[in-house]
VOSE-923092 format. One record per residue (C-alpha): x, y negated, z; residue in one letter. Coordinates in pm, whole numbers, plus 50000, padded with zeros to 5 digits. Each point is the difference from the previous one (the first is absolute). Layout:
BEGIN
XYZa/...
***
This chain:
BEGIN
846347401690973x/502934996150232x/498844972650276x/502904981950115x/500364985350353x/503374985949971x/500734967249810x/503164975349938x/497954976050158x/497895001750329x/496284980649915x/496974987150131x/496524991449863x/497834971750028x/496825012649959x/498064967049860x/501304970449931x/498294972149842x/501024983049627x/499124963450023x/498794990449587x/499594966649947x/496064996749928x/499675014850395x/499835035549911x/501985021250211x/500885036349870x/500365030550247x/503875019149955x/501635025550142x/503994994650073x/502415025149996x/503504981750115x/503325014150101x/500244990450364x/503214972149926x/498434987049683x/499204960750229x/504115004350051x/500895017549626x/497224992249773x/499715025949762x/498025004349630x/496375003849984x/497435028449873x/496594984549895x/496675025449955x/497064977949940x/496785018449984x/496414999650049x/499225032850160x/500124990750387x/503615008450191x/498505005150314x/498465038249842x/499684995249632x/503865007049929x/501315008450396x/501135029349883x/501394997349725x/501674966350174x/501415019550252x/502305024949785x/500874971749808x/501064970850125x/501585004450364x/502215020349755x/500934969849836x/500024974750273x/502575030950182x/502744997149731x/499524954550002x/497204990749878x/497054978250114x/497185017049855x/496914978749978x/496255016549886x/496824972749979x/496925001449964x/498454976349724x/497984976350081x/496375009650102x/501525032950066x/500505020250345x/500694977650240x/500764972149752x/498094967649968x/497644985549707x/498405025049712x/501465019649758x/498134991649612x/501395025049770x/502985021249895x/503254979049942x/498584969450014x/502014968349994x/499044993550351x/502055030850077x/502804992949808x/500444962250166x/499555012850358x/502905022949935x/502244974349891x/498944980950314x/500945032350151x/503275009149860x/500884962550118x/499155008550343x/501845034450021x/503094980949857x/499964976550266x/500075019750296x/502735001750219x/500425035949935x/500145000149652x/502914992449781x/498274983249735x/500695032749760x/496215017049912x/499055032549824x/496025011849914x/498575027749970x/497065018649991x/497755031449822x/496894991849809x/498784968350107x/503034987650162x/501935015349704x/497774972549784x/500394972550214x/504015004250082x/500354994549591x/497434977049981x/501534976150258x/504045009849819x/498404979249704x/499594969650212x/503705003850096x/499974991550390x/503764991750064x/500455023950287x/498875030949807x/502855015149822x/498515038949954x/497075022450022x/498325033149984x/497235000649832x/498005037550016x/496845008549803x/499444970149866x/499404983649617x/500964970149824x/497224996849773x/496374996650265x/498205010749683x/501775025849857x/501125014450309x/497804998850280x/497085020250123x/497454975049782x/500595007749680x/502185028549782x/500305000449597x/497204969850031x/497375024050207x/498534994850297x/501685019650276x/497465019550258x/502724988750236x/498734964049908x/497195007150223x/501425022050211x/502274978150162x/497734969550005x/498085026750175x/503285003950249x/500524967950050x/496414990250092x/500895020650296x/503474992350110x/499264964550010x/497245004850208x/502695016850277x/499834978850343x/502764980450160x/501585010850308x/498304990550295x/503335008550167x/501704974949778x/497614974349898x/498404994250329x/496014994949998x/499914983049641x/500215031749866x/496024998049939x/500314969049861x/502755010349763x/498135033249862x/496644982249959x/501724972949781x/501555027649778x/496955024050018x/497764966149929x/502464991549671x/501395032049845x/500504998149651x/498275025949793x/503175006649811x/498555023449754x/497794971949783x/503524977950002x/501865027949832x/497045012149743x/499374966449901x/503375000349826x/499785028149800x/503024992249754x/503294988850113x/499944962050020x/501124973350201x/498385016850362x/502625033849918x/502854973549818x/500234984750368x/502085023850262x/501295020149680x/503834990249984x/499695014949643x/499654962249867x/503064992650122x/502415027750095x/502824971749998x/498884982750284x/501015026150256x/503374997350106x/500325020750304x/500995037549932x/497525023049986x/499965037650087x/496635013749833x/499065035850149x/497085023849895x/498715037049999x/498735021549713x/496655005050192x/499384959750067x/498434982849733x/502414969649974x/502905014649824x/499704981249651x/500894967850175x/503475014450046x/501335003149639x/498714966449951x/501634982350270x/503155021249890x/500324990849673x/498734960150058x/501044987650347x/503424982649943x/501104997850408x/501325032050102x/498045031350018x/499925033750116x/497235028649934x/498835033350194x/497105025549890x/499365030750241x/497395024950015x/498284979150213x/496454985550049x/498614965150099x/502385002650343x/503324986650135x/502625030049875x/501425010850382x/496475013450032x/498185002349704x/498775032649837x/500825022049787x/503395005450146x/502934998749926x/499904966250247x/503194983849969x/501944974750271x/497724968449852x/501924978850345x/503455010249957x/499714988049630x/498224969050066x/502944992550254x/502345002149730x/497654975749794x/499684974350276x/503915006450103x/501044988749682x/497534969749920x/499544989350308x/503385008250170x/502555001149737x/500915033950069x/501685018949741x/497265035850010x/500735007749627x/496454998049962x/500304976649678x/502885021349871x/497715029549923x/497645002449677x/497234979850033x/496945028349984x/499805031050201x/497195020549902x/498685033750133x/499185022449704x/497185024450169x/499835035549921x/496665014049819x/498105016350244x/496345017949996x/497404968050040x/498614994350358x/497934970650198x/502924996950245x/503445009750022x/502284998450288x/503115002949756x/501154996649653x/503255016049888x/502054984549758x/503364984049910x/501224961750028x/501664982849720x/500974958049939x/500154983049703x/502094967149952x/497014977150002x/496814998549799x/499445008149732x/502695025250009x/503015004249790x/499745022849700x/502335027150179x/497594999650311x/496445004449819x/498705009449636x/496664997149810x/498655028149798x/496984998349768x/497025022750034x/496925001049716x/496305010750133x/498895015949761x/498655033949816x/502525019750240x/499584986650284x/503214976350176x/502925005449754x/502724978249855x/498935013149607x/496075000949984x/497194974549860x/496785000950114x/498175006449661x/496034994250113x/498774971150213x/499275014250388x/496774990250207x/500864989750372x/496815001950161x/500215003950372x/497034998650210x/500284969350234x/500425021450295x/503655006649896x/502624999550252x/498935017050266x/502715016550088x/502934971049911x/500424992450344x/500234966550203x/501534968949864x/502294995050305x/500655028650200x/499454982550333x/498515016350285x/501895031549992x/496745017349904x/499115022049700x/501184970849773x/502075020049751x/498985014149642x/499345036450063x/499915024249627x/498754974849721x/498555030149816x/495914988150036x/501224965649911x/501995014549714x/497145018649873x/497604965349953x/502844988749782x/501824999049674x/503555019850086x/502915008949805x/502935021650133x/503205009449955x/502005032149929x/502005012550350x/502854981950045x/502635027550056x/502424982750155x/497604972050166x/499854963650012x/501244968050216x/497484975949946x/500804962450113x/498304965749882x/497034991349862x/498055023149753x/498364979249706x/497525011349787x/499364980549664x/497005012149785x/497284982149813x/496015004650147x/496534993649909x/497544997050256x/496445001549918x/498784966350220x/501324970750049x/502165011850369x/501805024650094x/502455016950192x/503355024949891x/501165017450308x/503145021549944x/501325025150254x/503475022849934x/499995030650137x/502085028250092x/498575031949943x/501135035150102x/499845031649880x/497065012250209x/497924971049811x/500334973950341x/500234962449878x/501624975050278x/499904968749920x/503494984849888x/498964960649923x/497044983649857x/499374965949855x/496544979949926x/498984974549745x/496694978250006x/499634998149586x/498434961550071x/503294992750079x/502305020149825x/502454970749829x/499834977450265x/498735002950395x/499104963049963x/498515002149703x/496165014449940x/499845020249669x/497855023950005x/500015028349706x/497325003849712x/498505033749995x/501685023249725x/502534973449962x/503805016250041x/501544983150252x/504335008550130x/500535002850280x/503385004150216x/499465015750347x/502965000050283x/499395029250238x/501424992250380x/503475004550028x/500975030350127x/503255025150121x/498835034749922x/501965037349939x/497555023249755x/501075032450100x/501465025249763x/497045019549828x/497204970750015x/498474980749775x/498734961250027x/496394992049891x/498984968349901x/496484994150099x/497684968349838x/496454992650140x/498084969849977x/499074999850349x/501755005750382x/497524992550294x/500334990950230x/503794988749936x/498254973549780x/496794985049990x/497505011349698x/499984984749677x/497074977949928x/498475032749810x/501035032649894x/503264990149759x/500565036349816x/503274993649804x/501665013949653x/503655003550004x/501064999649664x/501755021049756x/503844995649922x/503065000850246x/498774988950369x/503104991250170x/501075012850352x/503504986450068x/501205019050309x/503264983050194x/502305027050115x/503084995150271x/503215013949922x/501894989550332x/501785022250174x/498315012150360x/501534980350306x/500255017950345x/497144988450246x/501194959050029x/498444989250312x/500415011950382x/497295019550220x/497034977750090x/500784984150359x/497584973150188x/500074985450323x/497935016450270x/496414998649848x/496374984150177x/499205014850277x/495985011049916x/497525024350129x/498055018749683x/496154996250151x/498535018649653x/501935009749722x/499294987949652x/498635021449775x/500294986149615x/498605020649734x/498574992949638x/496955022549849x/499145002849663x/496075010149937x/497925002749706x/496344996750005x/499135024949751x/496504988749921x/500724966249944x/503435006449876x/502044966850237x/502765012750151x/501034981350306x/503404994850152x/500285000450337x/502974986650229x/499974996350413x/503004979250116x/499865013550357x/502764983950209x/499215013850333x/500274983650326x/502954993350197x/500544978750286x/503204978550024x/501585011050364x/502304967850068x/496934974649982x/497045024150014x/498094989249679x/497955028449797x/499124999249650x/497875022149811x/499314996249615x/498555019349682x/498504994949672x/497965017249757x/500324996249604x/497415010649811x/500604992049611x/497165015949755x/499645005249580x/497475013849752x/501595016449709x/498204977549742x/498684969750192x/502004973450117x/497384979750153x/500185030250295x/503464991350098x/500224990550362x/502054998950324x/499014996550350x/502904993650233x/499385006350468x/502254991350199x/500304999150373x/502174982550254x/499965004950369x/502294984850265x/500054995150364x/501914997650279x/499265012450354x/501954970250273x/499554980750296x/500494965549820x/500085009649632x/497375026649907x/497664997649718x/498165025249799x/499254986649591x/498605022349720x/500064986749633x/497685018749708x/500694989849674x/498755008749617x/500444994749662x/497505005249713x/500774996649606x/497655010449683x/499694986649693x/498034999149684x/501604992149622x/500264962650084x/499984995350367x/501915014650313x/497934998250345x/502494994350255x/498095000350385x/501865004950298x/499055002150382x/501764998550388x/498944999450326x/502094998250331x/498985008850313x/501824989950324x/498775025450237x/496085009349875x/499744964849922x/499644988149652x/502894971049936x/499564993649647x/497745015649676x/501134981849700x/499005014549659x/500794993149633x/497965003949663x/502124990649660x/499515003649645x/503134998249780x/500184999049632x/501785031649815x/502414980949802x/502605020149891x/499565033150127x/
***
């Protein structure tokens, strides 16, 4: 990244400043300003997040937005409420609570002497959420945003539910957020209520997992935040950006094709990160094109960056599978919006059948899918997150547990982009069930990496609101959409199609062993091809402004482990989320946090599904006036049987050796639909 020290405009930072709401609540922000802004008030930047700016995001903050506030804008990043340094308590995940306040917000940023009155939002995964949740309410100041890793549909795209299953995620990041909203204040900013202010979180935290699987089907607790039920009611133009490794990319050819304010689209290479940094290269100059965004919206600036086609997409080259890559080659191409124009992409028709994946075969006999319920060992995490182990290595082990059909070598190769379906008919011999599909790309010496994948809970195959689940040995169609996907088969491979009934610990278990029957006649894979012509690299080299200045006390260590207890036949993944310890050098804070997944399966029993879920927070400070030392242990528990999940949960926080708070949780939630 090229760190630049010069800028149009000289700045200065406000390092907290208080947002007066009107209930009392005041919310912590950080201010970014050019250094005339009182005497020429300039647009505004919003980033409106939960995940504490004082460390949570510094660094990430620090790249970003002086970069911004250097070429005239104010760039404003809050805590919500019950939050860092902010007031009150925090109940749940896009809550209306968090919508109102910023409103109340975006009201007070528009009214400051150094603002124009002009306002842009954006944000990556949560903020990405919440910067189109609060476009649907239509504040009159905001006129754009940029929206990153984020979904349109809570239920269909969010780390809850996928295809109608339960997510492991679901857990894990109730599990994640039972600890980062258990982080302490600032002593240094909050004064001596800082005690007061973590006991009354640590005393009310929400035990967000039972909220999310009570609602097991998507009804009116998904419908709210999801701007799918109304994509007419945002007005402000929206630049939607994503990465072939995140896990939020269907969102974007749905906004695409049913937003009706303008709209822009990006897909990299990238995972769940901002794209100046994020891996697998190539990183591309995410700032420089957000300045022509903002520029244009929010400064009437002719950029030309509506004058270009809509969608830019980075088609990655078919490599050998691997946990983590540092780069993916491949080639960029743009379509004129979405869906794209006959000339840009094509369908083509492949049968599974008798000869494997070919446009002219049948599939003569009925084919068991029976996958043991350990399954998926190897698909790798749902969000690449932690810049761990979190990619699908060689699906070959998972390939072998289920029902595959492959292709002849495609001489000259394939450019794969969209949204595989599969459309078949199934039987499955109770009354639940699951269809995973994964595509694959599979070389010459036999390796399979993993090109796309798509899951289906059978309960809810017509409907995600609607509970149907199948009669054994009835036939039952059913359509699947893979995730959408840019991808270059090389010349001389072949693609696999690979159908199991099971993929743990993506997904939560079925209620029992669901062995499947795909049935005879012409099984239907249609594959979406792109036949746009390759565009030079679009973008500039990544630059930032001069990034956090931080001391690394212990470097992280992430890693996932997959082990098989051969006697008793579980097989348990295993995933450490090992951030390290740094210290923060301007204000002297230190910060030291891991976790431990541990997410077990018996082949053949359900009832011996479980996850257990450690995490550990540790923060202190070492001062004349503002030290403190706090240490925050945290865990999840779920198991179920056939009818019931057993949800228990536990935390204790320690200031010093002291114990502050020990608050437990025991719960018992129906299985309803999964």
């Amino acid at each position: 990244m090229n760190i630049k020290q010069d800028f149009p405009h000289h700045t200065r930072e406000i390092e907290n400043s208080w947002i007066p709401l009107s209930d009392g609540t005041r919310l912590a922000a950080r201010i970014w300003l050019p250094v005339n802004a009182e005497a020429q008030p300039v647009p505004a930047i919003l980033e409106y997040l939960p995940y504490r700016k004082r460390d949570g995001t510094a660094i990430r903050d620090e790249l970003t937005h002086p970069y911004f506030a250097g070429h005239g804008y104010a760039c404003i990043r809050v805590d919500m409420r019950g939050n860092g340094e902010s007031d009150g308590l925090m109940e749940d995940e896009y809550a209306p609570q968090e919508q109102e306040d910023a409103l109340e917000v975006i009201e007070w940023i528009a009214n400051q002497p150094w603002c124009n009155g002009q306002l842009g939002m954006m944000g990556i995964s949560w903020g990405g959420f919440n910067s189109l949740q609060v476009a649907a309410l239509r504040p009159k100041p905001l006129k754009a945003i940029i929206t990153l890793c984020s979904t349109d549909d809570r239920y269909a795209d969010d780390i809850h539910y996928k295809g109608g299953n339960m997510l492991l995620e679901n857990l894990g990041w109730a599990a994640t957020m039972l600890s980062f909203s258990a982080a302490v204040p600032d002593p240094a900013l909050v004064g001596n209520k800082w005690r007061d202010m973590w006991k009354s979180r640590l005393d009310n935290m929400p035990l967000l997992a039972e909220t999310w699987l009570t609602h097991q089907h998507r009804d009116g607790y998904w419908q709210h935040g999801s701007i799918c039920e109304d994509y007419a009611s945002i007005e402000a133009a929206v630049y939607m950006i994503s990465g072939w490794g995140d896990s939020y990319i269907n969102t974007i050819p749905r906004m695409m094709e049913h937003l009706q304010c303008p709209r822009k689209a990006l897909l990299g290479p990238w995972m769940h990160k901002y794209p100046h940094f994020a891996l697998p290269d190539p990183a591309i100059g995410f700032l420089q094109e957000a300045l022509r965004w903002w520029d244009y919206w929010l400064k009437d600036i002719e950029t030309g960056v509506m004058d270009e086609p809509s969608c830019t997409f980075y088609l990655q080259d078919g490599v050998p599978p691997a946990p983590k890559y540092l780069e993916r080659p491949g080639q960029w191409v743009r379509t004129h919006g979405w869906p794209a124009a006959e000339d840009e992409c094509e369908s083509t028709t492949l049968i599974l059948g008798d000869h494997g994946l070919a446009p002219d075969t049948h599939l003569s006999q009925d084919r068991l899918i029976a996958s043991p319920l350990t399954t998926g060992a190897f698909q790798g995490e749902y969000i690449p997150l932690w810049f761990g182990a979190d990619f699908p290595p060689d699906q070959r082990r998972d390939d072998a547990l289920s029902l595959t059909f492959d292709s002849e070598p495609y001489a000259q190769g394939l450019d794969i982009l969209g949204q595989p379906t599969l459309s078949l008919t199934l039987e499955s011999a109770k009354a639940c069930g699951q269809l995973h599909a994964r595509l694959c790309d599979v070389a010459p010496t036999g390796k399979s990496a993993l090109i796309t994948y798509g899951t289906l809970n059978l309960s809810l195959r017509n409907d995600v609101g609607t509970i149907e689940p199948p009669i054994p040995g009835e036939p039952i169609k059913v359509r699947l959409s893979m995730d959408l996907i840019g991808y270059r088969l090389p010349k001389g491979h072949r693609l696999r199609v690979a159908l199991s009934s099971a993929s743990f610990p993506l997904v939560w278990s079925p209620k029992e062993r669901a062995d499947l029957t795909l049935k005879s006649g012409q099984p239907i894979l249609e594959l979406p091809l792109s036949k746009g012509l390759y565009i030079p690299m679009p973008f500039e080299q990544p630059e930032g402004a001069p990034p956090c200045a931080v001391a690394t006390i212990r470097t992280g260590q992430p890693k996932r482990t997959v082990s098989e207890d051969v006697g008793s036949g579980e097989v348990s993944v295993i995933i450490e989320d090992d951030m390290g310890e740094i210290q923060f050098l301007d204000h002297g804070l230190q910060v030291e946090q891991f976790a431990k997944e541990t997410y077990t399966s018996h082949p053949d029993d359900a009832t011996r599904t479980r996850a257990d879920i450690e995490w550990v927070y540790r923060a202190h400070r070492k001062g004349e006036q503002d030290s403190f030392a706090v240490t925050v242990l945290s865990h999840y528990h779920l198991h179920c049987d056939q009818h019931m999940f057993y949800l228990s949960a536990e935390q204790q926080a320690y200031e010093g050796s002291a114990l502050i708070s020990d608050k437990s949780w025991q719960r018992e939630i129906p299985r309803t639909a999964i």
